[in-house]
C-alpha positions in Angstrom: 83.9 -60.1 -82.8 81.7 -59.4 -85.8 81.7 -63.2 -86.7 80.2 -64.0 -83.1 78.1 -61.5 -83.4 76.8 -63.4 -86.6 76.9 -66.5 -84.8 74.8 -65.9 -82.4 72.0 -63.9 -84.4 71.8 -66.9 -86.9 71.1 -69.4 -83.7 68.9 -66.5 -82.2 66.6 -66.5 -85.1 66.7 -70.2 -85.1 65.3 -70.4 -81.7 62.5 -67.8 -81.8 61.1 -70.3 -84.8 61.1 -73.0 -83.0 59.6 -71.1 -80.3 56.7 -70.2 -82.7 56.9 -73.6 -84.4 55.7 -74.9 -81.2 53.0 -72.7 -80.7 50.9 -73.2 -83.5 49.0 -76.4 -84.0 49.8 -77.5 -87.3 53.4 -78.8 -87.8 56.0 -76.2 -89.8 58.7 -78.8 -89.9 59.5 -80.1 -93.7 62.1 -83.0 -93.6 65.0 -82.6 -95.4 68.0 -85.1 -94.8 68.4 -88.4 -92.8 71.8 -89.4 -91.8 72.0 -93.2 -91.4 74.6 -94.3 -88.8 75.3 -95.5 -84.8 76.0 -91.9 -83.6 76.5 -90.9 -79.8 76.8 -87.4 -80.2 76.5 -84.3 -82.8 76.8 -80.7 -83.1 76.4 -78.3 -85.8 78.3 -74.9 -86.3 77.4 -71.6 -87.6 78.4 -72.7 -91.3 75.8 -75.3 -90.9 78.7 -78.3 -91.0 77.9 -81.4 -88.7 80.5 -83.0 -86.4 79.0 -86.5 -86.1 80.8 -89.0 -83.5 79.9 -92.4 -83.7 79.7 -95.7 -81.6 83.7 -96.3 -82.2 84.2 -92.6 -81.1 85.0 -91.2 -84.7 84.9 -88.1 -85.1 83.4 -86.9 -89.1 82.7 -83.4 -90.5 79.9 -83.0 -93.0 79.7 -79.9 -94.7 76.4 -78.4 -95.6 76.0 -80.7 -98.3 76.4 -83.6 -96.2 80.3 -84.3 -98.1 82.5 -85.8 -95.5 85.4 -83.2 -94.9 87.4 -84.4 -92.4 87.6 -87.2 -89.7 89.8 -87.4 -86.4 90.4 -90.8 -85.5 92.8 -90.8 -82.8 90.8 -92.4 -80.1 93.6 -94.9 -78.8 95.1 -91.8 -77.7 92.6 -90.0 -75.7 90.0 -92.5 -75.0 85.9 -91.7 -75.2 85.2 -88.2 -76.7 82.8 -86.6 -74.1 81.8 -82.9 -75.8 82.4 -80.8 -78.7 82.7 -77.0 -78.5 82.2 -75.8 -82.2 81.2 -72.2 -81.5 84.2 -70.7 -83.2 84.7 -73.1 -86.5 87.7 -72.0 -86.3 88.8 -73.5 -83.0 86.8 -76.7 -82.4 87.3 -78.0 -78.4 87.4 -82.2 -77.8 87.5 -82.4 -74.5 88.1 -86.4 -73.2 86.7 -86.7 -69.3 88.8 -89.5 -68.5 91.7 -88.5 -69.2 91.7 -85.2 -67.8 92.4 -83.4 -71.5 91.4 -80.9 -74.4 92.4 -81.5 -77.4 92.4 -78.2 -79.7 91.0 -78.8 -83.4 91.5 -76.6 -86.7 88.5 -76.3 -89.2 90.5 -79.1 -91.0 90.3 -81.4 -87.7 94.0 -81.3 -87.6 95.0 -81.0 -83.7 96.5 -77.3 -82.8 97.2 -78.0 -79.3 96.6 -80.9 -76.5 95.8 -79.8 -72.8 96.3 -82.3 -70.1 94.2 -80.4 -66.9 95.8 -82.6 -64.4 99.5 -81.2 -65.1 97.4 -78.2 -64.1 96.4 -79.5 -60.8 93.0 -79.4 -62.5 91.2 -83.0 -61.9 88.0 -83.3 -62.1 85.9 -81.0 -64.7 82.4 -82.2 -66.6 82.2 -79.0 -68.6 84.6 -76.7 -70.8 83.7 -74.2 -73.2 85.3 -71.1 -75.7 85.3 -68.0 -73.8 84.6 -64.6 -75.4 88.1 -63.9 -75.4 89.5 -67.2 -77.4 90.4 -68.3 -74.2 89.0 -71.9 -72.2 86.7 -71.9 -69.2 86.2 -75.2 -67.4 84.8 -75.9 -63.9 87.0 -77.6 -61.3 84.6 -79.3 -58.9 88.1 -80.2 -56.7 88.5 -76.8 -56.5 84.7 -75.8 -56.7 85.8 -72.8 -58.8 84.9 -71.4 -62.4 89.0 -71.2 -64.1 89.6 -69.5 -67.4 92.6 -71.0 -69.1 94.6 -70.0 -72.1 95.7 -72.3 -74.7 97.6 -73.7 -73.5 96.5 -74.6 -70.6 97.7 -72.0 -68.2 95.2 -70.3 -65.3 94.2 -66.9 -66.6 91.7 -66.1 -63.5 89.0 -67.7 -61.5 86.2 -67.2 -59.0 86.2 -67.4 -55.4 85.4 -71.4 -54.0 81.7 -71.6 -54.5 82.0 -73.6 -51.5 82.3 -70.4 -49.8 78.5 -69.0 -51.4 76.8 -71.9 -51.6 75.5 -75.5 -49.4 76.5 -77.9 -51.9 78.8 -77.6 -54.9 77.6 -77.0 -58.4 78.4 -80.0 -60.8 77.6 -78.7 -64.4 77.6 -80.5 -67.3 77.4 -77.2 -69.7 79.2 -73.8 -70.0 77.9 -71.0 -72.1 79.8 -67.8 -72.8 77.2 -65.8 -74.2 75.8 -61.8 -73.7 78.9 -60.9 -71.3 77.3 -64.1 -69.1 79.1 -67.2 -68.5 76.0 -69.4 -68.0 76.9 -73.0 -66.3 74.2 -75.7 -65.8 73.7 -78.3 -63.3 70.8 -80.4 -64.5 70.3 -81.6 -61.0 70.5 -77.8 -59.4 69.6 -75.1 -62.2 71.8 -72.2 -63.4 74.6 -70.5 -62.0 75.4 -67.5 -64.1 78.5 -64.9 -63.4 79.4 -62.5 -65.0 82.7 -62.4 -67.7 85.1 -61.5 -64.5 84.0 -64.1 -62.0 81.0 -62.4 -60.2 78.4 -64.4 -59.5 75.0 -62.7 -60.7 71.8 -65.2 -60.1 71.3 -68.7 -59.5 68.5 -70.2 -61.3 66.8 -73.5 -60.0 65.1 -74.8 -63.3 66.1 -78.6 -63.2 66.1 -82.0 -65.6 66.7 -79.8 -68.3 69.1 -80.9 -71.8 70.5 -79.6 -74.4 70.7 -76.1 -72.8 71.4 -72.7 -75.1 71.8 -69.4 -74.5 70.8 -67.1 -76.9 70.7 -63.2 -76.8 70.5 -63.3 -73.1 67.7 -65.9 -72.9 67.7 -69.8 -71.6 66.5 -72.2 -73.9 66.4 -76.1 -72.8 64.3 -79.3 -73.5 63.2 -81.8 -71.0 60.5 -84.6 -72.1 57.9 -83.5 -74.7 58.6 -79.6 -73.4 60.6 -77.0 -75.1 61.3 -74.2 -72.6 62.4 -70.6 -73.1 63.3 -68.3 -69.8 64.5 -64.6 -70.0 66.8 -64.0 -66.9 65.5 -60.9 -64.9 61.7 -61.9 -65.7 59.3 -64.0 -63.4 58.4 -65.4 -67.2 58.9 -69.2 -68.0 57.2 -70.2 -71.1 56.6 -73.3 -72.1 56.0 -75.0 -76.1 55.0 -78.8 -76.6 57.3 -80.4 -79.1 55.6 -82.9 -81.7 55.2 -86.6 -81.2 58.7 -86.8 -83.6 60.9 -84.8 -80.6 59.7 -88.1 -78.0 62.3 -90.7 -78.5 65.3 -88.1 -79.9 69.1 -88.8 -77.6 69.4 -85.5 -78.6 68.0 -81.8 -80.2 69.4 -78.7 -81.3 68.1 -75.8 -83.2 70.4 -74.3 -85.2 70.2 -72.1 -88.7 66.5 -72.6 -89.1 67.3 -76.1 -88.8 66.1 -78.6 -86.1 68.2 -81.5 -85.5 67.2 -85.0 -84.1 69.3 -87.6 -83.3 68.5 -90.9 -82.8 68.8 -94.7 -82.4 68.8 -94.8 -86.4 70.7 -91.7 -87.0 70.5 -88.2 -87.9 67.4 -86.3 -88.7 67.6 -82.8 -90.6 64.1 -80.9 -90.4 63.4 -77.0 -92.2 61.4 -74.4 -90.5 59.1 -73.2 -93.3 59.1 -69.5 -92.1 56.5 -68.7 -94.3 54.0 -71.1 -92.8 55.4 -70.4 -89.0 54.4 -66.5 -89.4 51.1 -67.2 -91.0 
């Protein structure tokens, strides 16, 4: 619990200097590493190591050096890789859409488990995450229920049908288990956030927004030039305009005073100079 704990503090502080970053006029941002390469998709732990897929659907771990330290290759197997779960380094989640299945990495990208979700009746989920308690949650849309599984792969608990609570049937494309909230995003419908047992506690309808985090209780997500930081409970959306550099990135994330921007050409590293963000 005290490593969470960490976790989350180091990406808290991460996002309240971007938050400032984008405030002031003059740009904070010192580049400090370019990753050449056809990537798809990234994410970046707590230990600052980078999982890097690329176009052939490789899977490579950099450490914080930028030393490759491990690859998973066994994409004949399982098909496209579709997300990464690295908030516990010690328990990375693949999860493959088409085939139904999440495959359970070490910190040495060795596979611990594979679960198939259709052997549990589960067919058709867009997002899976840790939960708080080393467990899985994923999101049946046949069902239209949040499930927590364990390991492997049996049904721990879930909520009612939110067919039942709702007109039309949340299709979320992330989960975040963060604060005692399990926050799930529909880009096309806004939050739905329940609580750690299966309560539903607000819906949210903030739209067309990506790369989605959930830090110390607050929302954080990009859409177009906009950086966008919400505090559930608050009538308090704030807004910060990203720099010209953020326009043409697949993808951002903030994460150990860090900024991260991948694109066409690769894998951009960029420092938040404290010093000149507090002056």
């Amino acid at each position: 619990m005290m490593q969470a704990k960490k976790i989350w503090l180091f990406f808290a502080v991460s996002m309240l200097s971007v938050a400032v970053l984008f405030a002031q006029k003059d740009s904070v941002l010192q580049f400090s590493k370019n990753m050449s390469g056809d990537f798809t998709y990234f994410n970046v732990d707590n230990l600052d190591n980078i999982y890097l897929v690329n176009n052939q659907n490789q899977l490579k771990k950099l450490n914080s050096r930028g030393d490759s330290v491990g690859i998973f290759n066994d994409v004949r197997k399982y098909g496209k890789l579709f997300y990464i779960d690295v908030t516990n380094p010690l328990k990375l989640l693949l999860y493959y859409q088409n085939f139904s299945t999440i495959v359970v990495l070490d910190r040495f990208l060795m596979v611990r488990n594979v679960i198939n979700l259709r052997t549990q009746n589960i067919f058709n989920v867009k997002a899976i995450a840790n939960a708080y308690d080393n467990n899985i949650w994923v999101f049946d849309e046949g069902d239209a229920k949040l499930k927590k599984i364990g390991e492997n792969g049996d049904l721990l608990s879930e909520t009612v049908d939110c067919r039942l609570i709702f007109d039309t049937i949340p299709s979320p494309t992330q989960i975040i288990d963060e604060g005692g909230f399990v926050n799930l995003y529909d880009p096309a419908k806004g939050f739905y956030i329940f609580d750690i047992y299966g309560a539903l506690k607000s819906k949210l309808p903030f739209t067309g927004w990506k790369n989605v985090e959930a830090i110390n209780k607050t929302l954080y997500g990009f859409a177009d030039s906009t950086l966008y930081e919400y505090q559930p409970g608050t009538l308090n959306l704030k807004e910060y305009q990203l720099p010209a550099v953020f326009n043409n990135a697949l993808q951002i994330k903030a994460a150990n005073n860090k900024i991260y921007l991948l694109t066409e050409k690769g894998l951009q590293q960029f420092t938040i100079n404290a010093t000149t963000a507090n002056n």
